[in-house]
N, C-alpha and C positions, 0 to 999 in steps of 0.2 A: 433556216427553217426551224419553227418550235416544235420541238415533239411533243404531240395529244397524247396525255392518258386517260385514257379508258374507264372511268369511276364507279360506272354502273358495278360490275362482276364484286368488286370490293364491297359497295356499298349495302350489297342486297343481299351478305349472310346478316350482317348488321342490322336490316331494316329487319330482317324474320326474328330474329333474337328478339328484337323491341318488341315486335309484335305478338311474341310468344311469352316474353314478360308481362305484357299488358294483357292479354287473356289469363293469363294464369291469377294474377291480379284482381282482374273482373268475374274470374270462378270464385277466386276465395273470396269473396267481398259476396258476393251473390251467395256463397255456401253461408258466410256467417247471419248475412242476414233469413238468410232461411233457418239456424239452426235458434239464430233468437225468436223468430217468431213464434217456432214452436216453443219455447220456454217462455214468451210472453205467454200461451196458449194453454200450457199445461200451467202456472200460475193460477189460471181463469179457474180451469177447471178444479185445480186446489182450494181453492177461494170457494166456490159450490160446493165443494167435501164429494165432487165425478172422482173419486181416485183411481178409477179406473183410465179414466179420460187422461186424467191427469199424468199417470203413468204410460201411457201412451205416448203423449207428447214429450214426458222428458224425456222418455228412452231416444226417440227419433231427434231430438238437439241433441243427444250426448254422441248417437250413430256419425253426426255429421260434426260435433267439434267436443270432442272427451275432453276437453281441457274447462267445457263450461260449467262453474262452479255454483251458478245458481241452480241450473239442471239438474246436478247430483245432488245437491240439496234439495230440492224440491221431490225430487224424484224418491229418496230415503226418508223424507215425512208423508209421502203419498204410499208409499207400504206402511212404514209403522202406522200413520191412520187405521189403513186397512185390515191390519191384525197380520200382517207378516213383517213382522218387527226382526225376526230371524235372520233376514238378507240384510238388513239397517248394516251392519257391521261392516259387512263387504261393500257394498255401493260408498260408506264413506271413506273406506281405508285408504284412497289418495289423499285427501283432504286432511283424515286424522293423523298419518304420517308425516305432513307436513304442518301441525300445530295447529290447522285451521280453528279458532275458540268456538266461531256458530255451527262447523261441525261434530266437534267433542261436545259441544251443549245436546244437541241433535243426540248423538250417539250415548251420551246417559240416559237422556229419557226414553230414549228406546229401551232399555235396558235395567229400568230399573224395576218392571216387574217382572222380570225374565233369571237375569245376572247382577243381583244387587252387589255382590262382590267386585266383579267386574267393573260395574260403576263407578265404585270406591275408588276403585286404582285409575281410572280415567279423569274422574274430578281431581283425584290428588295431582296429578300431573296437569292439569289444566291451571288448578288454582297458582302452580310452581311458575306455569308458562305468562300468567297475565297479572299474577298479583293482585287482583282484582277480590275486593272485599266481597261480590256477589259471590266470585266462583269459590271462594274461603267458606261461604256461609253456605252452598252448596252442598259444597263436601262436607263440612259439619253434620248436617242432616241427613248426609248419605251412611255417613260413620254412626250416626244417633241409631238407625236404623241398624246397619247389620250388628253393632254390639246388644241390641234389644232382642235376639232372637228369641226363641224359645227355646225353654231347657228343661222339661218339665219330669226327668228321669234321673237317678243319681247310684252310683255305685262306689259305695269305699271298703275298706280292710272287711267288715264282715258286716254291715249292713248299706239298709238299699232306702230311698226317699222317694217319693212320687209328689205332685201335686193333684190333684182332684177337684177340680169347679173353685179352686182359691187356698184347699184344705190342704195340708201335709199329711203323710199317711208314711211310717215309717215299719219296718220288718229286718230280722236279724238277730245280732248280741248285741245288749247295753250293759258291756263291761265299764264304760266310761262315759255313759250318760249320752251316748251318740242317737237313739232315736227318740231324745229330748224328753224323755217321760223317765217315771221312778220306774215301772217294771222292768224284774229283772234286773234291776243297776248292782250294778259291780259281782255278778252272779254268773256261772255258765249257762242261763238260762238263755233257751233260742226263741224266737219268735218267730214263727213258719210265717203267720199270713200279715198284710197291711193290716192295718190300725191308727188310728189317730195318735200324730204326733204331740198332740195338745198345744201345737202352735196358735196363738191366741189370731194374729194378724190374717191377713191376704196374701196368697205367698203367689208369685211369678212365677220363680225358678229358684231350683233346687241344687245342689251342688256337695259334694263329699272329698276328703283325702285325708287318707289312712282313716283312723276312728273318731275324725271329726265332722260334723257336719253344718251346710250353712244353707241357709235360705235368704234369698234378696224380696223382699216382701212390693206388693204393687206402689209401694211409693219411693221404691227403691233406697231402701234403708237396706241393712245386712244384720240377721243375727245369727248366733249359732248355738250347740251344742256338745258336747263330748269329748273327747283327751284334751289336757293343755300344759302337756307334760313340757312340750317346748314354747310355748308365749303364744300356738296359733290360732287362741281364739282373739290377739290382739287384742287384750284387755288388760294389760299394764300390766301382770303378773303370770306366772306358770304355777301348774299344780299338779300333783299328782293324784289326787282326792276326787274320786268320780263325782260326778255332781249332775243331778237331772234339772232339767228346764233348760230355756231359749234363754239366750244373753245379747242384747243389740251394740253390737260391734262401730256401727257408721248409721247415723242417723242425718246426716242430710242428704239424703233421697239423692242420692249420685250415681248410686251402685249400676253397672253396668253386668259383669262377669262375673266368675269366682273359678281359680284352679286351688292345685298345691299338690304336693307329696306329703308324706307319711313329714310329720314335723312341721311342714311349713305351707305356709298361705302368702296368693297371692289376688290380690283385688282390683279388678280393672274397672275404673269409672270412667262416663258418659262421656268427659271431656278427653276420654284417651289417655291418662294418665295412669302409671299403674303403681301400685303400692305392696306392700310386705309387711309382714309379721313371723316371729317364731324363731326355728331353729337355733332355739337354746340363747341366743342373740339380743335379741328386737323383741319383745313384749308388747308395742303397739305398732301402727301402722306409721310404714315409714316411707319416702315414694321414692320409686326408681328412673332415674335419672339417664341411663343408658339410650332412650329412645326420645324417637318423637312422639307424635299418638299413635296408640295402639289400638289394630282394629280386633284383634283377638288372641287370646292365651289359652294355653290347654296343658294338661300335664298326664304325662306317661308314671309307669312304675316310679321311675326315678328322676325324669327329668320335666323339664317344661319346658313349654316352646313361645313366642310369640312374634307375631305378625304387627308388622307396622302396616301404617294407611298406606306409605307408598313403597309397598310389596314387601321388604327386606322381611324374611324368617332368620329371627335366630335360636339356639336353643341350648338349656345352660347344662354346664359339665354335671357328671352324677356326682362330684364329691363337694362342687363348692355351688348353690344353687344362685349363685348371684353373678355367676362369671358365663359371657355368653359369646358363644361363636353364631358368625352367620352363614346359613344351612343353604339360603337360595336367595333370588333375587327375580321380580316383578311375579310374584308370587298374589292369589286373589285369597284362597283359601285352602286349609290342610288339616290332617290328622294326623294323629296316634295310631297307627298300627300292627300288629306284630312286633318286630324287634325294632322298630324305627317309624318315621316320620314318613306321609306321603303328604304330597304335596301336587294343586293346579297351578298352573301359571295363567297369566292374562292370555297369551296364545294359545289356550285349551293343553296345555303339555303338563304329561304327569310324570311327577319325577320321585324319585325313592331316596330315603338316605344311609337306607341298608339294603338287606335283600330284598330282590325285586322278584316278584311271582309272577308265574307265568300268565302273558298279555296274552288277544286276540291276534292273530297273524294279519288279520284284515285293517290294524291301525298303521299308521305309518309311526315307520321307527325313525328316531334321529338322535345318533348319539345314544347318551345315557336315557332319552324322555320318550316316551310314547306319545304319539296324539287319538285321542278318539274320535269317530267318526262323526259324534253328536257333541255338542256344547256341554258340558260339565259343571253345574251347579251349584254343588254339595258331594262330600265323599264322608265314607265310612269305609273303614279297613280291617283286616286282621291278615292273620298269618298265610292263610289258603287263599286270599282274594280281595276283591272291592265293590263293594256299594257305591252307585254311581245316580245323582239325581240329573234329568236335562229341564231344560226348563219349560218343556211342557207337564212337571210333574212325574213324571216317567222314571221307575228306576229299571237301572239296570245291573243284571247282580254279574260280574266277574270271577270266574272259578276254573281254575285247571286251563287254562288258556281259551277258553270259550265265552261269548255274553250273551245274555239272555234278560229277556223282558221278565218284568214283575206284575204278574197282573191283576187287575181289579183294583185296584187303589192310586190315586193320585196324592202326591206329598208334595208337602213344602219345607220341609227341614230333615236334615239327616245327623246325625251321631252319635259317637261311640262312648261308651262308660263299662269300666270294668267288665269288658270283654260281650257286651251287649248291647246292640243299635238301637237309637229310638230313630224312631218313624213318624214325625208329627205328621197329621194326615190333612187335606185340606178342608175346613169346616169342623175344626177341631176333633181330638182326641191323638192316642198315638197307640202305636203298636212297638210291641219289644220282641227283638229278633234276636236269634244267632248265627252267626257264618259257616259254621264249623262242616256244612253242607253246599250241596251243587244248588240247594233250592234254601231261601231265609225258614227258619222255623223259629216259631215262638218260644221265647223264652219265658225259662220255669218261674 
């Protein structure tokens, strides 16, 4: 006799499994086609410039498959359309973490009338990831731009430069021919108020170190004026012999920047490239080779610092000005302040390279860096605090561990010169500030 077994009781966890695979199966299949049609949907509504509509629909694809890459993208150009370009950053940070190019494409242009710095270091890292001659040409022009800022305030050893509607206007001592005119040369004589520098050209921006001074003229040529006891007006020769008038130093219209210290200059042009002159040394310009392009240089009492495109700060020792340690790294932009360097990073973090003054308790701390509550677009520093732009224009002034709004005025450029912030303001002019208070006051 065969013994029957029984197949049902085995067979029918079996068949429920299948058939809990094949539902599950037939949800996600029906979830995805639900989650594309709303990004079919929200497309549409992109395409008609509904970004409201539009945003609607991606959120609701993203609700039901966060992995949809068109979604997020669609969804971070249906804000920045909309003028909330603010959130762009977050909505794409999976995508930008994982090298996505159409969304670092995405995430510059959001950002580039907001966080031009920021962009910088995002193209630079983009062009690194694809090699791609557009995203090269890109960031070229992103570079072209923040080395073009405006500069339009200057303070050295004992005088001061402005620009005016194109005009130089300079005030102080011209012990050494520094505010480029005969009065008072080589005399104790002071010059309390502006006055015409009797710069012949168009001048852009203005620039001083120690008792020399330099003007990069609107076609970006460089000339100067005053000491060249060490070579740094990089004219083939030193002198000790004060001498008035402008001398053009670089005449093909390249000039990006201008730093230096007491002795020496340093000249950053357009292609990023930076050059040197002086320190008893070098009598014309000679280029420094240590970097790649540079997106900006600035120089303390005694030191200087520079910013490469893809973040690295470094900043050179006070007795050899050509020997450079590096300060930080994915850094967007910094200052001179106090007894040292502050610095932003791409993740909004501010970090010090001396003493650090007391922050808001309401930031979050990490480590040695602060974060602030608001995106950080530009800083100015000193010893009691910090000068903070967001990118709505907004400053915000830091003092005695407290922040506070600035108000009445919208800016678009911030920094510091001999111990005094300029304020370029939007729709031109600037205002000059001091810190040395809980609230900015004018400076004398």
């Amino acid at each position: 006799m065969k013994l029957r077994i029984k197949k049902l009781p085995i067979l029918l966890p079996l068949l429920l499994v299948a058939v809990a695979l094949i539902a599950a199966a037939v949800m996600a299949r029906l979830s995805w086609d639900s989650a594309a049609a709303h990004t079919d949907l929200g497309q549409k509504y992109l395409n008609d410039m509904d970004y409201t509509g539009a945003v609607t629909e991606f959120l609701q694809s993203l609700s039901m498959d966060p992995t949809d890459q068109e979604a997020r993208l669609g969804l971070a150009e249906a804000y920045a359309a909309s003028g909330s370009a603010e959130i762009v950053p977050e909505i794409l940070e999976p995508l930008t973490e994982a090298q996505s190019p159409e969304a670092c494409r995405l995430l510059i242009e959001s950002l580039r009338g907001s966080d031009l710095h920021r962009a910088l270091l995002v193209a630079q890292e983009l062009a690194e990831h694809t090699d791609s001659d557009e995203d090269y040409a890109l960031r070229d022009e992103l570079l072209g731009q923040v080395l073009l800022e405006a500069h339009t305030y200057a303070v050295g050893e004992d005088q001061r430069l402005m620009v005016d509607e194109g005009a130089v206007l300079s005030s102080g001592s011209n012990t050494f021919g520094q505010l480029g005119t005969g009065q008072g040369l080589a005399t104790e004589a002071v010059q309390d108020g502006f006055q015409s520098a009797q710069f012949s050209g168009q001048a852009a921006r203005v620039y001083c170190a120690g008792r020399t001074s330099y003007v990069v003229d609107q076609s970006g040529n460089l000339w100067a004026a005053g000491e060249n006891r060490w070579g740094q007006l990089g004219m083939d020769y030193a002198s000790a012999d004060p001498q008035s008038g402008w001398f053009q130093i670089v005449d093909s219209g390249d000039v990006a920047a201008v730093a230096g210290t007491v002795g020496m200059l340093y000249v950053l042009k357009t292609d990023g490239s930076l050059w040197y002159a002086g320190q008893g040394g070098v009598m014309e310009l000679r280029q420094i080779r240590d970097f790649g392009e540079v997106a900006a240089v600035e120089s303390g009492e005694r030191q200087t610092a520079v910013l490469t495109a893809d973040g690295l700060l470094y900043v050179s020792d006070t007795e050899d000005p050509l020997r450079w340690t590096r300060q930080a790294s994915g850094v967007k932009l910094f200052c001179f302040g106090g007894s040292g360097l502050v610095w932003v990073t791409a993740e909004n973090q501010i970090g010090f390279s001396s003493s650090v003054p007391q922050l808001p308790d309401t930031w979050v701390q990490n480590g040695g860096s602060t974060t602030p509550d608001f995106a950080v677009c530009d800083i100015a520093a000193d010893s009691d605090g910090l000068l903070l732009l967001d990118a709505a224009g907004q400053l915000h002034r830091v003092y005695n561990g407290q922040v506070a709004e600035v108000d009445g005025l919208t800016a678009v450029n911030i920094y510091s010169t001999g111990g005094t912030v300029v304020v370029e303001q939007e729709g031109g002019g600037a205002m000059l500030w001091t810190l040395s208070a809980p609230t900015p006051t004018a400076a004398a």
